[in-house]
N, CA, C and O of each residue as an XYZ file, in Angstrom:
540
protein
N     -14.918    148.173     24.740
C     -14.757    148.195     26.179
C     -14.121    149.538     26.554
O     -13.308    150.046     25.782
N     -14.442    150.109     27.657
C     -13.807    151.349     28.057
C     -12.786    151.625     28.569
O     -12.717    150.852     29.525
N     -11.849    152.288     28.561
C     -10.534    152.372     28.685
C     -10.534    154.153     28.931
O     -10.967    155.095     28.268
N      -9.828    154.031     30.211
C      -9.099    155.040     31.006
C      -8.480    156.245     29.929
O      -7.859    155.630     29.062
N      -8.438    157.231     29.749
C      -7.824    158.148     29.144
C      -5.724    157.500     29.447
O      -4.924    157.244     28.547
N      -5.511    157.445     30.704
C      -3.983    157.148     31.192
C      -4.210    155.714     31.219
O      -3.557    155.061     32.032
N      -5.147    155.041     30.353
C      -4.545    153.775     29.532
C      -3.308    153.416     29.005
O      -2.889    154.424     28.436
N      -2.453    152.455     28.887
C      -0.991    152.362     28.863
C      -0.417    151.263     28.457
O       0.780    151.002     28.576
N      -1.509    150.376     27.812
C      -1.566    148.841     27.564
C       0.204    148.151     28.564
O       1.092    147.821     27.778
N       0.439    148.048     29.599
C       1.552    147.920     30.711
C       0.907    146.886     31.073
O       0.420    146.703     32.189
N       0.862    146.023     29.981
C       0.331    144.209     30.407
C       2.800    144.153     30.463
O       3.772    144.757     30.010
N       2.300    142.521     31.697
C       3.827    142.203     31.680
C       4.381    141.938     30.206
O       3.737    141.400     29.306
N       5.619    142.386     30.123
C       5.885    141.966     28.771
C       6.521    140.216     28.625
O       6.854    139.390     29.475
N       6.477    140.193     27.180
C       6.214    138.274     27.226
C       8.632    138.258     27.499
O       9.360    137.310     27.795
N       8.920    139.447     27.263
C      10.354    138.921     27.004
C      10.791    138.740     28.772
O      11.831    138.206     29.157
N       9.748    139.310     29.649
C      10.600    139.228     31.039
C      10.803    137.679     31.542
O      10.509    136.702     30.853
N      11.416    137.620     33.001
C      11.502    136.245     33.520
C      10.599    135.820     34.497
O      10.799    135.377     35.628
N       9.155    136.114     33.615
C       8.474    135.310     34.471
C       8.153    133.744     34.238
O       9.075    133.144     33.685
N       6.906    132.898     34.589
C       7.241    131.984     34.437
C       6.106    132.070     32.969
O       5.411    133.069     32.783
N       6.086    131.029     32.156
C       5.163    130.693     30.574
C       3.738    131.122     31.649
O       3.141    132.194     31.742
N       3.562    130.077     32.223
C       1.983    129.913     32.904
C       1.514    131.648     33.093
O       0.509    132.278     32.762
N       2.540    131.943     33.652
C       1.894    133.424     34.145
C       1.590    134.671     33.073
O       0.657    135.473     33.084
N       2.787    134.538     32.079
C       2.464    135.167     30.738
C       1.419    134.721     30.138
O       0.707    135.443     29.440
N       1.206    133.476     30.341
C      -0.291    133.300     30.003
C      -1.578    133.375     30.244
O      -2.531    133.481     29.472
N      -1.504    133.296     31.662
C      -2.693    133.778     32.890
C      -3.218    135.156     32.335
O      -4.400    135.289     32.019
N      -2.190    136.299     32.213
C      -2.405    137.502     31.977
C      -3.018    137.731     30.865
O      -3.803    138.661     31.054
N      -3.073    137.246     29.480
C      -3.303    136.936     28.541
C      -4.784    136.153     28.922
O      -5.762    136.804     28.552
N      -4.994    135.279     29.381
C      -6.125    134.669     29.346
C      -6.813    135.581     30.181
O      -7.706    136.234     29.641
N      -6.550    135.795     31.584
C      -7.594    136.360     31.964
C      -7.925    137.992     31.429
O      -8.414    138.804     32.214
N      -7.620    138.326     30.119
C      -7.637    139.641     29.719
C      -8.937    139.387     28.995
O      -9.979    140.037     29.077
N      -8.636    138.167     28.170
C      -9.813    137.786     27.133
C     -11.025    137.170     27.821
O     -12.131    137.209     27.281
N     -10.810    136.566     29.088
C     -11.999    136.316     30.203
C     -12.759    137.556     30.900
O     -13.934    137.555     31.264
N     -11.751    138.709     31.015
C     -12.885    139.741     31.512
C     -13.581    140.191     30.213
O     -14.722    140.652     30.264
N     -12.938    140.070     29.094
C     -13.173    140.573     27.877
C     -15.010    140.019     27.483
O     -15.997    140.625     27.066
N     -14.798    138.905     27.796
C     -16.260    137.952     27.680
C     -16.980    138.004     28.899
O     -17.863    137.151     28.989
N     -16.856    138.712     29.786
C     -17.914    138.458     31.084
C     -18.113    140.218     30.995
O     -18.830    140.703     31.869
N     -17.554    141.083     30.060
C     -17.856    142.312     30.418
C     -18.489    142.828     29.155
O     -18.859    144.002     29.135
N     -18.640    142.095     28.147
C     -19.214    142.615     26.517
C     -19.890    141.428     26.353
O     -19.462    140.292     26.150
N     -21.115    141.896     26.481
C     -22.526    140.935     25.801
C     -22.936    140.967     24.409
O     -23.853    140.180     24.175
N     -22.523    141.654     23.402
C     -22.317    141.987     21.965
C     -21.489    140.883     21.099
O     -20.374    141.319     20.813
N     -21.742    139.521     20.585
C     -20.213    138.799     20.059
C     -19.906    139.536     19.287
O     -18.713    139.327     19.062
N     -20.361    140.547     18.531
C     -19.637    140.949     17.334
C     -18.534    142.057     18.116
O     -17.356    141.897     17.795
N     -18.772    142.943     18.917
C     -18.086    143.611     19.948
C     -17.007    142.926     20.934
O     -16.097    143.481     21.550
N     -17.329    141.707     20.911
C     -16.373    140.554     21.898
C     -15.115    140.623     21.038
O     -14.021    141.152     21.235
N     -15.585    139.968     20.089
C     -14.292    139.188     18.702
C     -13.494    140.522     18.675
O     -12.280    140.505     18.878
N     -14.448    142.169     18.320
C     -13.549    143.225     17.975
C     -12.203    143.289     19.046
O     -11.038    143.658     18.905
N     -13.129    142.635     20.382
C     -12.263    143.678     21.629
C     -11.426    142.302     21.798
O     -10.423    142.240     22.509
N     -11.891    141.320     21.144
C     -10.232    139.779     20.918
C      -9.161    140.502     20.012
O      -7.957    140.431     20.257
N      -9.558    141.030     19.208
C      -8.881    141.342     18.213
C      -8.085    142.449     18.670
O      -6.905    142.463     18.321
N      -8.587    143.506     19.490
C      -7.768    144.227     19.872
C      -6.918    143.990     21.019
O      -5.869    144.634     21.031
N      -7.147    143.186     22.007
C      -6.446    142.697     22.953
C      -4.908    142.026     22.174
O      -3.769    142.290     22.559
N      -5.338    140.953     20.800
C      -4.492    140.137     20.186
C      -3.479    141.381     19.961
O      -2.332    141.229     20.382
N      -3.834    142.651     19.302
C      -2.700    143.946     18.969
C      -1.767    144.183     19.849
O      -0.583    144.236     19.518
N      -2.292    144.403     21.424
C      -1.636    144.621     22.585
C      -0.839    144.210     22.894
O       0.217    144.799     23.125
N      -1.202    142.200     23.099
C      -0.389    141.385     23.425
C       0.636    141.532     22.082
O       1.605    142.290     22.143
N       0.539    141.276     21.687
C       1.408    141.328     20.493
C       2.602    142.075     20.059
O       3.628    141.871     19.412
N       1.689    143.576     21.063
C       3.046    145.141     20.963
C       3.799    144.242     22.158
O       5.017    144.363     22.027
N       3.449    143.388     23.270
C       4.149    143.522     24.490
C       5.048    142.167     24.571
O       5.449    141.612     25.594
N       5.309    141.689     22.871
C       6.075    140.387     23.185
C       5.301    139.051     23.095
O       6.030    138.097     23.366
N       4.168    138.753     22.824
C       3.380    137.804     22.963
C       3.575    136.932     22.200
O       4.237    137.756     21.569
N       3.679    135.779     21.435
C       3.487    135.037     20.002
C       2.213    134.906     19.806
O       1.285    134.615     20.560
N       2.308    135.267     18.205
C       0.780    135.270     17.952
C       0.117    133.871     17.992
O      -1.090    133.727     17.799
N       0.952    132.860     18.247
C       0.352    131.108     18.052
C       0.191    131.215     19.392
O      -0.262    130.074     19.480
N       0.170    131.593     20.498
C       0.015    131.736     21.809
C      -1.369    132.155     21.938
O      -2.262    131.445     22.399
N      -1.526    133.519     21.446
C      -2.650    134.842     21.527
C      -3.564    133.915     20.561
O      -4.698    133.824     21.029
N      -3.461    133.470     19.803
C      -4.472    132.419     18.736
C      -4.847    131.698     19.277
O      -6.064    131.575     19.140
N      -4.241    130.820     20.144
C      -4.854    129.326     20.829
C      -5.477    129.718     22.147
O      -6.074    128.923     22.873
N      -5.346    130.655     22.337
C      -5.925    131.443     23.897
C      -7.591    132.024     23.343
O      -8.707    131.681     23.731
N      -7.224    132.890     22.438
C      -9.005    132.966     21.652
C      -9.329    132.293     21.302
O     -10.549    132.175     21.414
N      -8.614    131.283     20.599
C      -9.699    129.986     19.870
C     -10.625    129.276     21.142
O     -11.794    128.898     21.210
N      -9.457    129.297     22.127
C     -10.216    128.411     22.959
C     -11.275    129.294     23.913
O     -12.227    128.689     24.409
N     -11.145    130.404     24.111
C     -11.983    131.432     25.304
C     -13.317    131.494     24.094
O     -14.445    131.169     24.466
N     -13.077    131.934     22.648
C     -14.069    131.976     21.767
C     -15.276    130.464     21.632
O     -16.474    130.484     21.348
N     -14.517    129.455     21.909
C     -15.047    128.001     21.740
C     -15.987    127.716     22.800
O     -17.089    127.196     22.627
N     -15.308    128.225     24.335
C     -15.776    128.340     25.298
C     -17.456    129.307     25.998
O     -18.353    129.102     26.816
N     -17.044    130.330     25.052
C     -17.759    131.165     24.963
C     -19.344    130.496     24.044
O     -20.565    130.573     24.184
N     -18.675    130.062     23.405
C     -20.187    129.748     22.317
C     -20.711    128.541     23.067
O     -21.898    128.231     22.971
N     -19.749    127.759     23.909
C     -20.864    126.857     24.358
C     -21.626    127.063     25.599
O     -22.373    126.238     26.124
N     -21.259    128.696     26.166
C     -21.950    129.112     27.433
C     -21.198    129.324     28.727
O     -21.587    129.480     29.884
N     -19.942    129.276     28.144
C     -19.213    129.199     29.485
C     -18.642    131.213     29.307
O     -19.094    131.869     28.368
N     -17.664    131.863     30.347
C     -17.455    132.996     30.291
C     -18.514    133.842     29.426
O     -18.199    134.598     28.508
N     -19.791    133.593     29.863
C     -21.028    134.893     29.638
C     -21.039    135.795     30.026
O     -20.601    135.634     31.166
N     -21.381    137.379     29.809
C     -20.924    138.173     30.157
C     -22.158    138.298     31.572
O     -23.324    137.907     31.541
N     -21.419    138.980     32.756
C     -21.769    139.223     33.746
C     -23.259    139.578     33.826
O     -23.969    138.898     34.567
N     -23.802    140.609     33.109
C     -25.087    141.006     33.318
C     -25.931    140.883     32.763
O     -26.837    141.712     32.683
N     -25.870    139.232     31.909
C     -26.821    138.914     30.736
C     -28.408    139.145     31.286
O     -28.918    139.569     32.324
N     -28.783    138.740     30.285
C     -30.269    138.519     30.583
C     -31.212    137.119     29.948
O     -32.130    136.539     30.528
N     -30.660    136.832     28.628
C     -30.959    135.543     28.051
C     -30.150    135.355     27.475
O     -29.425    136.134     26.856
N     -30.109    133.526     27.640
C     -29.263    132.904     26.453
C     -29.607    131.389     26.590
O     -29.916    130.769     27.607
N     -29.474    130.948     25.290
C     -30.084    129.510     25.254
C     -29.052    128.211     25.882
O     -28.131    127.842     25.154
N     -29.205    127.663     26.999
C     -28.414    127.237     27.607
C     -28.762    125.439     27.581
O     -27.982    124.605     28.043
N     -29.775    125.193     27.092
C     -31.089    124.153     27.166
C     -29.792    123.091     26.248
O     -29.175    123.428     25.237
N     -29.703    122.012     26.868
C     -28.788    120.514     26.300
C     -27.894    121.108     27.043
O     -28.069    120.577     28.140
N     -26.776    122.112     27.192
C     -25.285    121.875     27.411
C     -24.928    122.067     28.843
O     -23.825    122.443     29.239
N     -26.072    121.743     29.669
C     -25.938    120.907     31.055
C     -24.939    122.462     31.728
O     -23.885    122.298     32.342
N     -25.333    123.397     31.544
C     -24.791    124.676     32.443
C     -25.829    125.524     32.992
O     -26.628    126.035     32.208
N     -25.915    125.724     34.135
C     -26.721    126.381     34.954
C     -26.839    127.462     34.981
O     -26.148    128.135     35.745
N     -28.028    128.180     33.918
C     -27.942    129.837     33.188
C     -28.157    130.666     34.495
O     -28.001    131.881     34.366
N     -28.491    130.198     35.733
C     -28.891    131.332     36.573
C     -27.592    131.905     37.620
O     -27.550    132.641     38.605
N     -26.651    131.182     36.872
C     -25.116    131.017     37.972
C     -24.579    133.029     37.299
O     -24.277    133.906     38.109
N     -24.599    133.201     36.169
C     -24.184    134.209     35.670
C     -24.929    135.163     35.606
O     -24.388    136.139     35.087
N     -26.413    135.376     36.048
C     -27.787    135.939     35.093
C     -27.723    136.764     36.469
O     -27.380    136.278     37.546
N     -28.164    138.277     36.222
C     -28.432    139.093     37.215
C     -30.469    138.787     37.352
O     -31.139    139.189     36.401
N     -30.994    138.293     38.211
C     -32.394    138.649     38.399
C     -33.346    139.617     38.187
O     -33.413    140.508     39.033
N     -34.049    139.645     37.309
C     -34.675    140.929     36.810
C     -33.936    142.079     36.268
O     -32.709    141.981     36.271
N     -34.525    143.262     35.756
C     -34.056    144.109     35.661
C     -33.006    144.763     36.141
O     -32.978    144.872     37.367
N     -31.841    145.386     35.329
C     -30.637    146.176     35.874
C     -30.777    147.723     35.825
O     -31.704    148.251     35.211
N     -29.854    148.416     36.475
C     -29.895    149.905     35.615
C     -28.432    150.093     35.949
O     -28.079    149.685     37.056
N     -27.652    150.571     35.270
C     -26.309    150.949     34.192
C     -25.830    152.148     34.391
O     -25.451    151.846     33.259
N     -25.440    153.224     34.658
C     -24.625    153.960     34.111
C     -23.402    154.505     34.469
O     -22.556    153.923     35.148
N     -23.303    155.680     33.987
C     -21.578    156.057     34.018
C     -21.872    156.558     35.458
O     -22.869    156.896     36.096
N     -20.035    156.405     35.749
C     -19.788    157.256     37.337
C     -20.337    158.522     37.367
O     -20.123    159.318     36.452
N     -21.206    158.862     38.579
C     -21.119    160.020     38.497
C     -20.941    160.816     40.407
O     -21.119    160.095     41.389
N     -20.736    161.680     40.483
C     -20.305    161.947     41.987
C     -21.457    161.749     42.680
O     -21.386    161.479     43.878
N     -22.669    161.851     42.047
C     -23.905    161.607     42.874
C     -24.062    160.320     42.969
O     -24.916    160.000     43.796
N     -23.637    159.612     42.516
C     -24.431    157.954     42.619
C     -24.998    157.751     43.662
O     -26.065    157.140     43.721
N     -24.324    158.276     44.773
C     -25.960    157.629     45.912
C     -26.754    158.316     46.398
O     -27.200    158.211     47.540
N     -27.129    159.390     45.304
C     -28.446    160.219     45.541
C     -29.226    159.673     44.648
O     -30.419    159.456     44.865
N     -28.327    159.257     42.999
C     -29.174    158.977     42.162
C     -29.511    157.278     42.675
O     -30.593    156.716     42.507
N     -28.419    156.733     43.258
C     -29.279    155.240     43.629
C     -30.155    154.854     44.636
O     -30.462    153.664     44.708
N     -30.869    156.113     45.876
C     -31.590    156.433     46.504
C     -32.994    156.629     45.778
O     -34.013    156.021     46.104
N     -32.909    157.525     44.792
C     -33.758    157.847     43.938
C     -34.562    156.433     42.930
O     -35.745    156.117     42.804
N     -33.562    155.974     42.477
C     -33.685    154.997     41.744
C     -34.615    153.552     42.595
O     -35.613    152.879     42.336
N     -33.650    153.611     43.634
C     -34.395    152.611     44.728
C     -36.059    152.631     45.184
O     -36.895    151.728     45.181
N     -36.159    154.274     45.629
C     -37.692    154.746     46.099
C     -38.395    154.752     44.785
O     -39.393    155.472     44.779
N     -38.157    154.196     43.787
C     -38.960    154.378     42.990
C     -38.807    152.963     41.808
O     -39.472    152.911     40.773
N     -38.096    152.206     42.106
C     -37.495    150.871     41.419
C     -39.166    150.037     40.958
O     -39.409    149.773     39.781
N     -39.887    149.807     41.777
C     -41.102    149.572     41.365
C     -41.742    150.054     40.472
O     -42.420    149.237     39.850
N     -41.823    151.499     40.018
C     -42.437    151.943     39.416
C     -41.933    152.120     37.708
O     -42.532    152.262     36.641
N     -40.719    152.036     38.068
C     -40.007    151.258     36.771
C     -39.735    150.391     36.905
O     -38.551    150.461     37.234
N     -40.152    149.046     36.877
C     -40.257    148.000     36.882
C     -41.470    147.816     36.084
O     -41.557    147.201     35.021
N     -42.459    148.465     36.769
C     -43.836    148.326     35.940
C     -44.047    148.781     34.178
O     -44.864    148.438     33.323
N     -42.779    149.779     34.181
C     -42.913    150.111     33.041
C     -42.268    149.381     31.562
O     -42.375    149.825     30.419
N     -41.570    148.112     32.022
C     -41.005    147.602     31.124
C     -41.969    146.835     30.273
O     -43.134    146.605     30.598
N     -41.435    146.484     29.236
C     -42.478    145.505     28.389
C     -43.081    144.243     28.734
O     -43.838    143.683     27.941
């Protein structure tokens, strides 16, 4: 996952006085964007694994950070937190509605750039014609 150069891992730390729930929120929803933003599992687990390091520098217990992936990982395999811009996945028996997460047709991707809305002008007047060209 991509990370800011003035990245700073400045997750709350687990020793302050906040409340459990919220040290945990932060924690969970780290490993929830983690799975709606990496469509790769083998790339998911890496970027669990590295999240688990983080939390971990910032005070976390690792029986905390364990039961938070076991369960986002469990979750994950049965279709739930898919990553945002899938395209297929076998969803058929486990009664979840694949089109709730699924972008419609074709996407196009890339890095920031100062032009983006010349290049997404471009892209637009001509979206048909790549479209046609896919397999």
């Amino acid at each position: 996952m991509f990370r800011k150069e003035t990245y700073s891992n400045a997750f709350l730390h687990f020793s302050s006085c906040h409340p459990l729930s919220q040290k945990r929120s932060v924690v969970k929803g780290q490993l929830v964007r983690a799975g709606q933003m990496i469509s790769q599992d083998m790339e998911f687990l890496l970027e669990c694994d590295k999240l688990g390091e983080m939390f971990f520098k910032r005070g976390c217990p690792e029986s905390l950070e364990n039961d938070l992936m076991n369960e986002l990982k469990e979750k994950r395999s049965r279709g739930f937190y898919q990553p945002i811009l899938a395209t297929e996945h076998s969803y058929e028996g486990q009664g979840i509605n694949k089109e709730k997460n699924l972008v419609n047709g074709p996407s196009f991707i890339t890095a920031f750039s100062m032009d983006a809305y010349y290049i997404m002008d471009i892209i637009k007047k001509n979206w048909d014609l790549l479209k046609s060209d896919l397999p």
